[in-house]
mmCIF file as Biopython writes it, N, C-alpha, C and O atoms, coordinates in Angstrom:
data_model
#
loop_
_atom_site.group_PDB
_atom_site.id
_atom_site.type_symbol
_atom_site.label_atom_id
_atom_site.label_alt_id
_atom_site.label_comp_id
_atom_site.label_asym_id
_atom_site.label_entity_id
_atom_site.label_seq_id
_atom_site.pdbx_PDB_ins_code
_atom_site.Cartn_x
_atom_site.Cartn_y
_atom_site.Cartn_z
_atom_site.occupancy
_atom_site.B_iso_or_equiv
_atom_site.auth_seq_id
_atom_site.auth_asym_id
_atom_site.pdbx_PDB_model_num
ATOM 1   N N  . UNK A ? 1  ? 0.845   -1.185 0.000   1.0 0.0 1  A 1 
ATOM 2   C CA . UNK A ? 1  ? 0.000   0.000  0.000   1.0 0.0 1  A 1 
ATOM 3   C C  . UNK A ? 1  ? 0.881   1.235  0.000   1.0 0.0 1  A 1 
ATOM 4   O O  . UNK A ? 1  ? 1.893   1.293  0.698   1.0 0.0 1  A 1 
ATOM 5   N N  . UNK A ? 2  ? 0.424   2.369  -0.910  1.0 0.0 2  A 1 
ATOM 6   C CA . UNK A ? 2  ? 1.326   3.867  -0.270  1.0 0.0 2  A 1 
ATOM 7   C C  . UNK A ? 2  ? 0.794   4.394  0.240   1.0 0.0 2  A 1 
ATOM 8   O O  . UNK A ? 2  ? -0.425  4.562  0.264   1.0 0.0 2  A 1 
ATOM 9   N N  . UNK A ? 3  ? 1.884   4.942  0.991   1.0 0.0 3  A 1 
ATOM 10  C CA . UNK A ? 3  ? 1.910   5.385  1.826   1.0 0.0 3  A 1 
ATOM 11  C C  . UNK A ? 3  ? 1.400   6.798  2.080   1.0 0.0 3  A 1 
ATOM 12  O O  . UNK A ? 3  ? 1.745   7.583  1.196   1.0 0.0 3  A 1 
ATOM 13  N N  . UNK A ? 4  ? 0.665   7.328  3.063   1.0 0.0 4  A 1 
ATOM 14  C CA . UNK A ? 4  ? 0.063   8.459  3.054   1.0 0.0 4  A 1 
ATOM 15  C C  . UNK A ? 4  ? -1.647  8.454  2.776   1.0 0.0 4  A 1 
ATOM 16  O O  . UNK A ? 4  ? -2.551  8.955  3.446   1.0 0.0 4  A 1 
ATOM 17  N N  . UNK A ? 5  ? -1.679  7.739  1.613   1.0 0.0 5  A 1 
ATOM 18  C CA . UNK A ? 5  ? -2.954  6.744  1.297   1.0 0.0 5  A 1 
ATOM 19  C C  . UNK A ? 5  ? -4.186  6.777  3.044   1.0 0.0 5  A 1 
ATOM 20  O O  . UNK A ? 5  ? -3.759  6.565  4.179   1.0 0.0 5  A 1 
ATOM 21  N N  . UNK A ? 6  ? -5.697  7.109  2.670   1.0 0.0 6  A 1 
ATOM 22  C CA . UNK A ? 6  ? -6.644  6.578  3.789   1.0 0.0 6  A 1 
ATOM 23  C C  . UNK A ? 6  ? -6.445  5.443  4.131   1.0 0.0 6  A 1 
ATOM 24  O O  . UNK A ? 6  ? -5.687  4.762  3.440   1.0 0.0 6  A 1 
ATOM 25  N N  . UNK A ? 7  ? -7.051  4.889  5.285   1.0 0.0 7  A 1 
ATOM 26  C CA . UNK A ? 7  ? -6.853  3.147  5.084   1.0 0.0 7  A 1 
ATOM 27  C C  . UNK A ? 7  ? -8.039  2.896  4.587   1.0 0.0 7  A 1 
ATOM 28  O O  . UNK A ? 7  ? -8.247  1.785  5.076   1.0 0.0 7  A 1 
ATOM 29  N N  . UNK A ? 8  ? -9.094  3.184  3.868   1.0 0.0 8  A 1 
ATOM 30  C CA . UNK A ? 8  ? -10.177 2.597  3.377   1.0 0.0 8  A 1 
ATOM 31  C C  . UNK A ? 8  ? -10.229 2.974  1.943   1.0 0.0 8  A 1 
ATOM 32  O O  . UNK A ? 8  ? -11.250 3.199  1.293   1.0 0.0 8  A 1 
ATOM 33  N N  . UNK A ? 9  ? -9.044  3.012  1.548   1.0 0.0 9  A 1 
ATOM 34  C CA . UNK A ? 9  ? -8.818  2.433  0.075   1.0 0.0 9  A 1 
ATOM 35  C C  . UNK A ? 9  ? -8.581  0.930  -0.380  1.0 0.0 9  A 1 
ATOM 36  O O  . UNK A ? 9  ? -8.614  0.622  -1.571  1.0 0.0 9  A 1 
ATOM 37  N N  . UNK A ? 10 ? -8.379  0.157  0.471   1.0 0.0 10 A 1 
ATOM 38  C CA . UNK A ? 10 ? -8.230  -1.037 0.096   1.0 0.0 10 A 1 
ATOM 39  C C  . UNK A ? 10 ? -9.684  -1.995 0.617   1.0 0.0 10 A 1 
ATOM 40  O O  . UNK A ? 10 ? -9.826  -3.190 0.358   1.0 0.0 10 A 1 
ATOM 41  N N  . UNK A ? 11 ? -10.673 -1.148 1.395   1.0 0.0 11 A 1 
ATOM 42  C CA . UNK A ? 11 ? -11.736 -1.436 1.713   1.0 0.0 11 A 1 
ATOM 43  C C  . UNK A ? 11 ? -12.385 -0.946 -0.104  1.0 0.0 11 A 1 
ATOM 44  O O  . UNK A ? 11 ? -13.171 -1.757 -0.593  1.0 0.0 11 A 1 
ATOM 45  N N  . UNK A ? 12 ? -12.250 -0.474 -0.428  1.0 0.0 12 A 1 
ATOM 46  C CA . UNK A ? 12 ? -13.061 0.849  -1.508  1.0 0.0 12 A 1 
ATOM 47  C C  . UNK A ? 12 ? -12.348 -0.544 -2.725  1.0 0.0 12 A 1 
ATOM 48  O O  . UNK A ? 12 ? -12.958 -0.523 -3.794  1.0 0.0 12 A 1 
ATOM 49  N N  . UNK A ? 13 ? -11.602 -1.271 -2.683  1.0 0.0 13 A 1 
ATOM 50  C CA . UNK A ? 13 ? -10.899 -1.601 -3.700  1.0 0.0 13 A 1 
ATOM 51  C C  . UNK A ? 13 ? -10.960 -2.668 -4.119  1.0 0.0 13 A 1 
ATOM 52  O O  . UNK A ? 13 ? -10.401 -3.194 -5.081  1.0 0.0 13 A 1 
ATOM 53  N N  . UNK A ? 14 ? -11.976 -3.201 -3.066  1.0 0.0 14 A 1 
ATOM 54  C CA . UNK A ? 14 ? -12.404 -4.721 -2.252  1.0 0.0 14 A 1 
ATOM 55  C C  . UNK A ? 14 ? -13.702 -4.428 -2.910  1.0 0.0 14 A 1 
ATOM 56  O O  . UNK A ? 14 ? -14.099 -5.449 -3.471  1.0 0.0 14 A 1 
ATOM 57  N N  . UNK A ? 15 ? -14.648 -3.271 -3.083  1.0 0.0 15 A 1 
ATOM 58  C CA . UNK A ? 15 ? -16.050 -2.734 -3.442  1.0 0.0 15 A 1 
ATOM 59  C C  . UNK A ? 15 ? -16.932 -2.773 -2.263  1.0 0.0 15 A 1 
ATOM 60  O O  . UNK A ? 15 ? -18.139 -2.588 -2.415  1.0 0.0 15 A 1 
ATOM 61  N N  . UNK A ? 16 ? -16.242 -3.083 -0.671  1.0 0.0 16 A 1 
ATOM 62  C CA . UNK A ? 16 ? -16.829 -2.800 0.279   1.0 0.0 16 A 1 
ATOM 63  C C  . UNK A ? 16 ? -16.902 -1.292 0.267   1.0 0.0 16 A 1 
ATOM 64  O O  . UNK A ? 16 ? -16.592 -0.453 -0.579  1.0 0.0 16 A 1 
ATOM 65  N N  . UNK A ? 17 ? -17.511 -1.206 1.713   1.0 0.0 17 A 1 
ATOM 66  C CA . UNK A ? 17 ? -18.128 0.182  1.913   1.0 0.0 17 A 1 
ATOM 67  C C  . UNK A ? 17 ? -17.389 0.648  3.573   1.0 0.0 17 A 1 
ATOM 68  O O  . UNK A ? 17 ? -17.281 -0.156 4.499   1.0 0.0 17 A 1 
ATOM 69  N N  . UNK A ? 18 ? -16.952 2.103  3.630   1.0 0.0 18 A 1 
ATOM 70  C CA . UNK A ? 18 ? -16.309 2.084  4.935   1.0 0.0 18 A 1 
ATOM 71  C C  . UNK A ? 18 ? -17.612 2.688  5.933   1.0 0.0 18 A 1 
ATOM 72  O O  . UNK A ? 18 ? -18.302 3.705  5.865   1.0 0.0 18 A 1 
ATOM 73  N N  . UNK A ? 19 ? -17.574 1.677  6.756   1.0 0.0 19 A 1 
ATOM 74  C CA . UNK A ? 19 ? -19.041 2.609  7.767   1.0 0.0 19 A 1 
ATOM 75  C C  . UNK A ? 19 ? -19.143 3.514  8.214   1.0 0.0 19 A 1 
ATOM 76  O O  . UNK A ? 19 ? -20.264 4.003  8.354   1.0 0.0 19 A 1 
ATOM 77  N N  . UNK A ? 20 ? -17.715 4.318  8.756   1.0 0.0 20 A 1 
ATOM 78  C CA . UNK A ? 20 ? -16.883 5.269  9.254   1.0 0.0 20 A 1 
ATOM 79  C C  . UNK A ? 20 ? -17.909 6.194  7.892   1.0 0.0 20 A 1 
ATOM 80  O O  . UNK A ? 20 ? -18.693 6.875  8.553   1.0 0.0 20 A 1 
ATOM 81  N N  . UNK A ? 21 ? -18.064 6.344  7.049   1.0 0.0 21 A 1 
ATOM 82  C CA . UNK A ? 21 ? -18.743 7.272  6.394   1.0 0.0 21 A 1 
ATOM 83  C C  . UNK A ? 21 ? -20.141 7.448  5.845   1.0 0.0 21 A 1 
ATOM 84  O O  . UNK A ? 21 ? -20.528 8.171  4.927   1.0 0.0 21 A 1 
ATOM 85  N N  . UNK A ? 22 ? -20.962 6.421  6.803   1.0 0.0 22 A 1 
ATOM 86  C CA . UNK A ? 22 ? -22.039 6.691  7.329   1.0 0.0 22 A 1 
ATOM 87  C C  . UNK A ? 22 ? -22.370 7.847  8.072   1.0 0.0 22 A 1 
ATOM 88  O O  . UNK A ? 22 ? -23.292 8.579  7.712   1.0 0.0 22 A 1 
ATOM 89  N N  . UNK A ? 23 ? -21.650 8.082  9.146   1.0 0.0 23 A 1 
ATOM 90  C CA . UNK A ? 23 ? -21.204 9.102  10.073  1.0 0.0 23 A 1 
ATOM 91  C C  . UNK A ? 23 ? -21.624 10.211 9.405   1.0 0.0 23 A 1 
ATOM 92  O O  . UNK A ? 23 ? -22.353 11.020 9.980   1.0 0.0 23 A 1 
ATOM 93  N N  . UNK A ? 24 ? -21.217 10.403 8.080   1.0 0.0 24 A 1 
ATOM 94  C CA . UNK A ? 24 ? -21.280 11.993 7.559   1.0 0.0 24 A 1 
ATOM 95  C C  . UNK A ? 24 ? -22.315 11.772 6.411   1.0 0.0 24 A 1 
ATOM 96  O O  . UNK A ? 24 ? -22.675 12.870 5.987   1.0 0.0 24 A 1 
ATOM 97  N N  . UNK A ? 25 ? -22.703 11.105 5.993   1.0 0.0 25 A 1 
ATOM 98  C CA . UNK A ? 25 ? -24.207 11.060 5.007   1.0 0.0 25 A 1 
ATOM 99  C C  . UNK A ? 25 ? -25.346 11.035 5.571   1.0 0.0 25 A 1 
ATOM 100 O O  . UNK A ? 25 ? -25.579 10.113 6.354   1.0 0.0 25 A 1 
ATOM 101 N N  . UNK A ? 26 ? -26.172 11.870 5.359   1.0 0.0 26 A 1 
ATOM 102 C CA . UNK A ? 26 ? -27.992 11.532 5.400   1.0 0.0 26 A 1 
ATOM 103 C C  . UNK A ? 26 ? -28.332 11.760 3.820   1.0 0.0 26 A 1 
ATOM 104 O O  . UNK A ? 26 ? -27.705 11.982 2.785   1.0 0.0 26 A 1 
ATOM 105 N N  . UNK A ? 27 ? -29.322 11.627 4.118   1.0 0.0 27 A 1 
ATOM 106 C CA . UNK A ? 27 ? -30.520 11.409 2.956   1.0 0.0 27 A 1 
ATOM 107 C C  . UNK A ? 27 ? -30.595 12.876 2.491   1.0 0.0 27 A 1 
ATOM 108 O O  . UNK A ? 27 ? -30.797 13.864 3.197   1.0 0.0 27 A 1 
ATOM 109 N N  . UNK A ? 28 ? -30.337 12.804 0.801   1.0 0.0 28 A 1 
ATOM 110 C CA . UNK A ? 28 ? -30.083 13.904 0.311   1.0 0.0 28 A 1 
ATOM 111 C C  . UNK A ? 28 ? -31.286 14.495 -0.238  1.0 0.0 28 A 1 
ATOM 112 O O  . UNK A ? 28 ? -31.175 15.376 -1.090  1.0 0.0 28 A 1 
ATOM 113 N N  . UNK A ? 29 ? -32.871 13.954 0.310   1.0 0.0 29 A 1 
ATOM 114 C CA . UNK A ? 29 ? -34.075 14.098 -0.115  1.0 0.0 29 A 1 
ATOM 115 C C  . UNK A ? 29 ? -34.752 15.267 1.742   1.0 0.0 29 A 1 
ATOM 116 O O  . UNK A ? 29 ? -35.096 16.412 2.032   1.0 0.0 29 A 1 
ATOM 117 N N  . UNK A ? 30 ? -34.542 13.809 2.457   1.0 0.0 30 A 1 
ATOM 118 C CA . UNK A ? 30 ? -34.956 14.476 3.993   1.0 0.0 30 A 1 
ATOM 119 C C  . UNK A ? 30 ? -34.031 14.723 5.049   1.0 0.0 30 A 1 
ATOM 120 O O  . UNK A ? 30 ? -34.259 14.861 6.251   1.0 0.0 30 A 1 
ATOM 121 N N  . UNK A ? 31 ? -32.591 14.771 4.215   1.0 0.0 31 A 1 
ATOM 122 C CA . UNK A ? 31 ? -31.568 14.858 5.608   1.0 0.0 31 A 1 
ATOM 123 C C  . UNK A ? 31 ? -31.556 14.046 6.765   1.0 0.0 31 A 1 
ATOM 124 O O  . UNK A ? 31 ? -30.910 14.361 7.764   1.0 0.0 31 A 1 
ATOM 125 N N  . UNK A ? 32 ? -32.557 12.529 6.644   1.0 0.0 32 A 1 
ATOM 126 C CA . UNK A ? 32 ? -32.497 11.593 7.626   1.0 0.0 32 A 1 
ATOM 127 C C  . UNK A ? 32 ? -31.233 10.913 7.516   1.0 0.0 32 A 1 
ATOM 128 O O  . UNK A ? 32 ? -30.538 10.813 6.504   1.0 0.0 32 A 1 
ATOM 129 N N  . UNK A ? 33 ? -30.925 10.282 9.106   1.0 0.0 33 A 1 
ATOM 130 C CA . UNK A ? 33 ? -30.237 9.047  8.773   1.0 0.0 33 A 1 
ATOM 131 C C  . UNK A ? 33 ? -30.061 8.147  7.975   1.0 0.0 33 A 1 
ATOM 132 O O  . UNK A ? 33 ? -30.953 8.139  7.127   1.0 0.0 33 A 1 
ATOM 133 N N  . UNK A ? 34 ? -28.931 6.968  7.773   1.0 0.0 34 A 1 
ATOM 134 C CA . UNK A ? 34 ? -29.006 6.392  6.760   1.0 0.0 34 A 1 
ATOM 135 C C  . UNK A ? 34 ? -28.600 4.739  7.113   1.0 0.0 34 A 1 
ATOM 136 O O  . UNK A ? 34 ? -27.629 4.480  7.824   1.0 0.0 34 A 1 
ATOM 137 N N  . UNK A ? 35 ? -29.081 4.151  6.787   1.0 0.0 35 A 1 
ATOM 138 C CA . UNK A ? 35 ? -29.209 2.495  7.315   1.0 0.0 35 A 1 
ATOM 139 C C  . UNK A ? 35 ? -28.029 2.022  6.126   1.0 0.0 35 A 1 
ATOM 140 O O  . UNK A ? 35 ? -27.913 2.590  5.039   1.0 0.0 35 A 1 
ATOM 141 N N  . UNK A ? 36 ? -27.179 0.842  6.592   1.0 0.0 36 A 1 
ATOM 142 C CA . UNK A ? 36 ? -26.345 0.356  5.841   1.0 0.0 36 A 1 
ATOM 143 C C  . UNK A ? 36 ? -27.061 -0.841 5.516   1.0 0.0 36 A 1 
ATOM 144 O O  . UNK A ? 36 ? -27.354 -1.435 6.553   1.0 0.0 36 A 1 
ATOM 145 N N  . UNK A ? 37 ? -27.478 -1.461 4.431   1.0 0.0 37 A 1 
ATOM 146 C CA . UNK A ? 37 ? -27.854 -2.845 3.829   1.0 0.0 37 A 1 
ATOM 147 C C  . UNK A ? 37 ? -26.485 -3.435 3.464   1.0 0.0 37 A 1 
ATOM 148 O O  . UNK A ? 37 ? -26.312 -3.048 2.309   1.0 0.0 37 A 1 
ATOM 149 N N  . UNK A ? 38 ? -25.647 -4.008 3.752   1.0 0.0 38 A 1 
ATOM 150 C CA . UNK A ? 38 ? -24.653 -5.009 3.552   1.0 0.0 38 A 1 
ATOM 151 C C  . UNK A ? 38 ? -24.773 -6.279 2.684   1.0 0.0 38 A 1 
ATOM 152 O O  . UNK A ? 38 ? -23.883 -6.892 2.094   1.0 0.0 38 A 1 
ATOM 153 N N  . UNK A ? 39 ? -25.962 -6.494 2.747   1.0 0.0 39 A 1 
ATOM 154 C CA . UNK A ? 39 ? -26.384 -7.656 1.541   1.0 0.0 39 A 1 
ATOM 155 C C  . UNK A ? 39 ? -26.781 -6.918 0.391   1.0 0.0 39 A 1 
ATOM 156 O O  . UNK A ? 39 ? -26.073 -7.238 -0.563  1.0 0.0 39 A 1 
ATOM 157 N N  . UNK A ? 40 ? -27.364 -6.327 0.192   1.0 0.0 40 A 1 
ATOM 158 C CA . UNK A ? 40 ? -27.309 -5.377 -1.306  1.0 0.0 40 A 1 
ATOM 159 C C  . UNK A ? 40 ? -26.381 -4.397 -1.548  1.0 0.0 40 A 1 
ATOM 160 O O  . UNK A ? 40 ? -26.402 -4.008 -2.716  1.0 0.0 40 A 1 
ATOM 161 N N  . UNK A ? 41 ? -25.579 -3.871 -0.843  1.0 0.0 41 A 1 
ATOM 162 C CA . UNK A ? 41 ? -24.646 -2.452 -0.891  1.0 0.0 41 A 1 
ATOM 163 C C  . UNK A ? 41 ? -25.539 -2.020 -1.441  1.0 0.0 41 A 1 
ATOM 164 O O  . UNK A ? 41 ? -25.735 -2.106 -2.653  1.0 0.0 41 A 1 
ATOM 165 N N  . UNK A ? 42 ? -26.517 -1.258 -0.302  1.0 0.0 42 A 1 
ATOM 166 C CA . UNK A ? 42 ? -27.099 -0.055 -0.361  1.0 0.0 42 A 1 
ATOM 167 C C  . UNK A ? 42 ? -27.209 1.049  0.352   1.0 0.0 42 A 1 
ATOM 168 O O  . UNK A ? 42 ? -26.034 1.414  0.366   1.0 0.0 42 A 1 
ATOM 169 N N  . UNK A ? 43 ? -27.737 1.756  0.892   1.0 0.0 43 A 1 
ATOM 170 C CA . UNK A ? 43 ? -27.934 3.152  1.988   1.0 0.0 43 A 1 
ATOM 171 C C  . UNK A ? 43 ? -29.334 3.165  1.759   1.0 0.0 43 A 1 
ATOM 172 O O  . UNK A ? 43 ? -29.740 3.579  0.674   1.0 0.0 43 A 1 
ATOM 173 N N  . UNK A ? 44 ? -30.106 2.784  2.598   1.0 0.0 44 A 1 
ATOM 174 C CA . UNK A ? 44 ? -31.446 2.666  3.185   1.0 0.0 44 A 1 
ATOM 175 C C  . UNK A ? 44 ? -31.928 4.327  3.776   1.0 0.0 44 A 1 
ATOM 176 O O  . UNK A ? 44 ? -31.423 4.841  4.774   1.0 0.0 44 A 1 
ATOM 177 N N  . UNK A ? 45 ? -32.805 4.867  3.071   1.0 0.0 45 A 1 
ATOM 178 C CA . UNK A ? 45 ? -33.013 6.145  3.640   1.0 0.0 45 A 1 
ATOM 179 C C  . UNK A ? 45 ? -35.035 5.651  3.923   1.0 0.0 45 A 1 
ATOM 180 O O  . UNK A ? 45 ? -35.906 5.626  3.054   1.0 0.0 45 A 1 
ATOM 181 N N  . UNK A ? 46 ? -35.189 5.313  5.525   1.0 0.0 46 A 1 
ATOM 182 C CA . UNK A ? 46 ? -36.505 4.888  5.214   1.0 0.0 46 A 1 
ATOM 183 C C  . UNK A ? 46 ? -37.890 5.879  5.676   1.0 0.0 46 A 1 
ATOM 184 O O  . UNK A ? 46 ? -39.084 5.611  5.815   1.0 0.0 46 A 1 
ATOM 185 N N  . UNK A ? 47 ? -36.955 7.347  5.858   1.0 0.0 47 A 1 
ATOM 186 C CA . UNK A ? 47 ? -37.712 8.430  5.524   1.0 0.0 47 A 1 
ATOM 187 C C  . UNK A ? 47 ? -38.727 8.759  4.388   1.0 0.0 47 A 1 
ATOM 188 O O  . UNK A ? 47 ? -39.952 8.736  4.270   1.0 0.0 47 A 1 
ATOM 189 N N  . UNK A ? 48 ? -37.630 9.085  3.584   1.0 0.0 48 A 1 
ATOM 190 C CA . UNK A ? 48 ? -37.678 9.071  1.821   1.0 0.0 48 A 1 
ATOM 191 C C  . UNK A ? 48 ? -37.919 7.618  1.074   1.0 0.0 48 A 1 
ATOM 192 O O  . UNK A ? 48 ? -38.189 7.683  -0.125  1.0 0.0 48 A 1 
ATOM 193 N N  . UNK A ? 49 ? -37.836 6.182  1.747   1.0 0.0 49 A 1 
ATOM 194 C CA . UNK A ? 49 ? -38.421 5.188  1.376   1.0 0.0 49 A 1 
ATOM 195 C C  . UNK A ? 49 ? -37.464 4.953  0.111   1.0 0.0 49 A 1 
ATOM 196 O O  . UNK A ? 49 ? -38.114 4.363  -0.753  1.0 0.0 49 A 1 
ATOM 197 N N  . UNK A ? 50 ? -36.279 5.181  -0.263  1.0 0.0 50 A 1 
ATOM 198 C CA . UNK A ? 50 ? -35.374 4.988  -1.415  1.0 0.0 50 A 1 
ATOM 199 C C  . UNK A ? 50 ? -33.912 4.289  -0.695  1.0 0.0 50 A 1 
ATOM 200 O O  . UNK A ? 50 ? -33.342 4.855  0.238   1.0 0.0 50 A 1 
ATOM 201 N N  . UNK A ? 51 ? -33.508 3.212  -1.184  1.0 0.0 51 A 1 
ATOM 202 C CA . UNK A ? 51 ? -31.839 2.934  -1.124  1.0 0.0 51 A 1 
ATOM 203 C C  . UNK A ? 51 ? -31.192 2.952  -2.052  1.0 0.0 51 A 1 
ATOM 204 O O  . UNK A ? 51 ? -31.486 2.165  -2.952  1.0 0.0 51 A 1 
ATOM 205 N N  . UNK A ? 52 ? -29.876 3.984  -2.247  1.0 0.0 52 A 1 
ATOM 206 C CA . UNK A ? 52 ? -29.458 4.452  -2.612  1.0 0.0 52 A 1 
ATOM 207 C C  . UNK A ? 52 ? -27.653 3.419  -2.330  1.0 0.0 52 A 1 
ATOM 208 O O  . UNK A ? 52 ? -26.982 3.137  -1.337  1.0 0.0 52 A 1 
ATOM 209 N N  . UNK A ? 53 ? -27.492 3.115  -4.145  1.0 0.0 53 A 1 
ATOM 210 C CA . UNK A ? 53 ? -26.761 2.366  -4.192  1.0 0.0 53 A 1 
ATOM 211 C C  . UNK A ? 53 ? -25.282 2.411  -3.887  1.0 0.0 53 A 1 
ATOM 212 O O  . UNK A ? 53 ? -24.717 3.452  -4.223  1.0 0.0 53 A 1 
ATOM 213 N N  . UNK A ? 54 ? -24.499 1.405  -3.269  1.0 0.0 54 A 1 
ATOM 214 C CA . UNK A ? 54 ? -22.571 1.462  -3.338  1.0 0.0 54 A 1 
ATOM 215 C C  . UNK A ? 54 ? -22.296 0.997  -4.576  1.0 0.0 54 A 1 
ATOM 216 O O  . UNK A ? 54 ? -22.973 0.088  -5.056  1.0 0.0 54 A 1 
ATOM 217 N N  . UNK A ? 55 ? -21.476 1.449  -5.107  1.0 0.0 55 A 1 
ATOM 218 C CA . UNK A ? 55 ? -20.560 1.155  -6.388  1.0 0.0 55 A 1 
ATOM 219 C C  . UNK A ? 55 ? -19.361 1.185  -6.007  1.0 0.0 55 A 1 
ATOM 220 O O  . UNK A ? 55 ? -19.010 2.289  -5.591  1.0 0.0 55 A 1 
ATOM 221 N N  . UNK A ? 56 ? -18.249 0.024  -5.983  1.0 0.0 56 A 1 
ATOM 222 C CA . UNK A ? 56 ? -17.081 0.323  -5.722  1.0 0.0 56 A 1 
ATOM 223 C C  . UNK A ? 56 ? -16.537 0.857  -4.596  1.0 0.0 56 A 1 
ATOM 224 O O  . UNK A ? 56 ? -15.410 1.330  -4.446  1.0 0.0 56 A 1 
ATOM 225 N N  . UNK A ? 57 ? -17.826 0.694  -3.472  1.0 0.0 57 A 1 
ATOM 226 C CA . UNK A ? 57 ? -17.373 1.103  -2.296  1.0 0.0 57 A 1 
ATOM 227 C C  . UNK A ? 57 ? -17.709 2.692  -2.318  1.0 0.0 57 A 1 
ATOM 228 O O  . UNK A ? 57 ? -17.763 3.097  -1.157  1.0 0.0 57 A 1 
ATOM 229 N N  . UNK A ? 58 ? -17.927 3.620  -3.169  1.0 0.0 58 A 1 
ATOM 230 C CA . UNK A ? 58 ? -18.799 4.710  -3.331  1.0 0.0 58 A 1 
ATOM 231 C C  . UNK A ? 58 ? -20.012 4.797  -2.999  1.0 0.0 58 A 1 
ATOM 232 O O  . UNK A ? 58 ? -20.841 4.087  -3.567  1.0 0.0 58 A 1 
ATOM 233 N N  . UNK A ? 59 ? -20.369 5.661  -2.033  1.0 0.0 59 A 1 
ATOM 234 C CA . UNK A ? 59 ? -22.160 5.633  -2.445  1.0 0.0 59 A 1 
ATOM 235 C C  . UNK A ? 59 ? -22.512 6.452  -3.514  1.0 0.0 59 A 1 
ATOM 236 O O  . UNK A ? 59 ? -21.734 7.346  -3.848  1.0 0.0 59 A 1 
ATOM 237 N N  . UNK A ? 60 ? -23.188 6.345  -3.892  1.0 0.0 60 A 1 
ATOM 238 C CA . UNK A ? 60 ? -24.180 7.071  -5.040  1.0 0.0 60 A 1 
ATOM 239 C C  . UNK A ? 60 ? -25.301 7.479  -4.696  1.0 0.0 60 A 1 
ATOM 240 O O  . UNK A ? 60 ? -26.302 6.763  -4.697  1.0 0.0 60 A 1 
ATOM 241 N N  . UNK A ? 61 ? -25.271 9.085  -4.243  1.0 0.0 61 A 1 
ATOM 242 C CA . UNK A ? 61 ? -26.936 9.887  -3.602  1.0 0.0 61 A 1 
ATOM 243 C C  . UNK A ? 61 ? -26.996 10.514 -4.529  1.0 0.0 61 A 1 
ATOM 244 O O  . UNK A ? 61 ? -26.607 11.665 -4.331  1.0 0.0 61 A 1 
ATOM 245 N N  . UNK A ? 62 ? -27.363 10.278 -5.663  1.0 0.0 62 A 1 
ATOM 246 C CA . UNK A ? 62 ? -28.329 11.074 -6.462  1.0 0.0 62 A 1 
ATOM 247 C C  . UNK A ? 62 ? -29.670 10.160 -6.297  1.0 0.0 62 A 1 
ATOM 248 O O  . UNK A ? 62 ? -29.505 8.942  -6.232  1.0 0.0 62 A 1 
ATOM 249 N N  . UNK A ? 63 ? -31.287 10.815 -6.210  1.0 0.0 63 A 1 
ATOM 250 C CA . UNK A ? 63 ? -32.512 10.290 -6.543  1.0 0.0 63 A 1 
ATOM 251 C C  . UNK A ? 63 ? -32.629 9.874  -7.793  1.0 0.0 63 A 1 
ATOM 252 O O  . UNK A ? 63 ? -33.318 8.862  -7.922  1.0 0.0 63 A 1 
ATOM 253 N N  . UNK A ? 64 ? -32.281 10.227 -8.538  1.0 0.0 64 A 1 
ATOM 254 C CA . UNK A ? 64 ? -32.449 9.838  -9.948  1.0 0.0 64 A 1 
ATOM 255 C C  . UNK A ? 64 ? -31.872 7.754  -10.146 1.0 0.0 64 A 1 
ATOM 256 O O  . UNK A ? 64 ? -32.370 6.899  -10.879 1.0 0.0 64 A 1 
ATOM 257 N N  . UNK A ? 65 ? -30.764 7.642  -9.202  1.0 0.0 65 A 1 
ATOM 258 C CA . UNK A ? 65 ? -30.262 6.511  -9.154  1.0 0.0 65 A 1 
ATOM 259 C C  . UNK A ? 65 ? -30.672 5.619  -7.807  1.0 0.0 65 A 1 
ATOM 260 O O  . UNK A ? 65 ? -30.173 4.547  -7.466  1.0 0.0 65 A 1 
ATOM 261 N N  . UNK A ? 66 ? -31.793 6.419  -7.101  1.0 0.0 66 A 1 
ATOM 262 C CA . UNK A ? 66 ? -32.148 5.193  -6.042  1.0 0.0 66 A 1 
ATOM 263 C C  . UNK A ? 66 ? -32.682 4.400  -6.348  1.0 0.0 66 A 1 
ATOM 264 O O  . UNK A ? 66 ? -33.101 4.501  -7.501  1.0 0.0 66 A 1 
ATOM 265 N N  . UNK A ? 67 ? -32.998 3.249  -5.674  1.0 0.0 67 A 1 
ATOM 266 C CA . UNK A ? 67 ? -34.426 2.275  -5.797  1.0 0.0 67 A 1 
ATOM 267 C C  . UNK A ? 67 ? -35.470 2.406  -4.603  1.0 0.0 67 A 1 
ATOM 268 O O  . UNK A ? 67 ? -35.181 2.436  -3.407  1.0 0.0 67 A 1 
ATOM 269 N N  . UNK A ? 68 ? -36.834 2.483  -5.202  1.0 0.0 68 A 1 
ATOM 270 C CA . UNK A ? 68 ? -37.468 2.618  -4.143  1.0 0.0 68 A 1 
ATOM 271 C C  . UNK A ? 68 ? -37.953 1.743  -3.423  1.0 0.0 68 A 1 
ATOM 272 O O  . UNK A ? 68 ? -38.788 0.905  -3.764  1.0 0.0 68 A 1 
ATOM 273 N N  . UNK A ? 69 ? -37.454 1.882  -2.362  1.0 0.0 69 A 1 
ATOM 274 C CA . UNK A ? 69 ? -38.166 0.620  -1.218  1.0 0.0 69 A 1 
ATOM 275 C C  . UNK A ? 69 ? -39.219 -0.516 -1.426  1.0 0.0 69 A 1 
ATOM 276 O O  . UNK A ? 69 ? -40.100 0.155  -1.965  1.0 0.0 69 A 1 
ATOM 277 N N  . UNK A ? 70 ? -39.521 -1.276 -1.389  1.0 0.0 70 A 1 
ATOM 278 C CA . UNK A ? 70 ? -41.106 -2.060 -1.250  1.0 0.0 70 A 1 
ATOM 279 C C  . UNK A ? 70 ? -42.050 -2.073 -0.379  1.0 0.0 70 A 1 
ATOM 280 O O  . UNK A ? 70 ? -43.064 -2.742 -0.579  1.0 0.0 70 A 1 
#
């Protein structure tokens, strides 16, 4: 690994997700909290009723790219 590097680049590289950045996301619809789904890599916003997908260990909050709940 280089050095200087986050350590959750090799989490990110893996296409996991670091939880540590849960911490700083809500829901970019109601500013709620945000639930981690680990079996889908998603972000559960069950305010706004949308999870909002990981890619590569990225989340992706745009609405345009959520799925909506059932």
């Amino acid at each position: 690994m280089t050095e200087g590097l986050p350590q959750l680049v090799p989490e990110a590289e893996r296409g996991g997700f670091d939880r540590r950045m849960l911490e700083a996301l809500v829901c970019p619809l109601t500013q709620a909290p945000l639930h981690y789904d680990a079996e889908r890599q998603e972000l559960v916003s069950k305010a706004a009723a949308l999870a909002f997908p990981i890619r590569r260990g990225i989340p992706i909050m745009l609405v345009d790219e959520a799925r909506p709940l059932d």
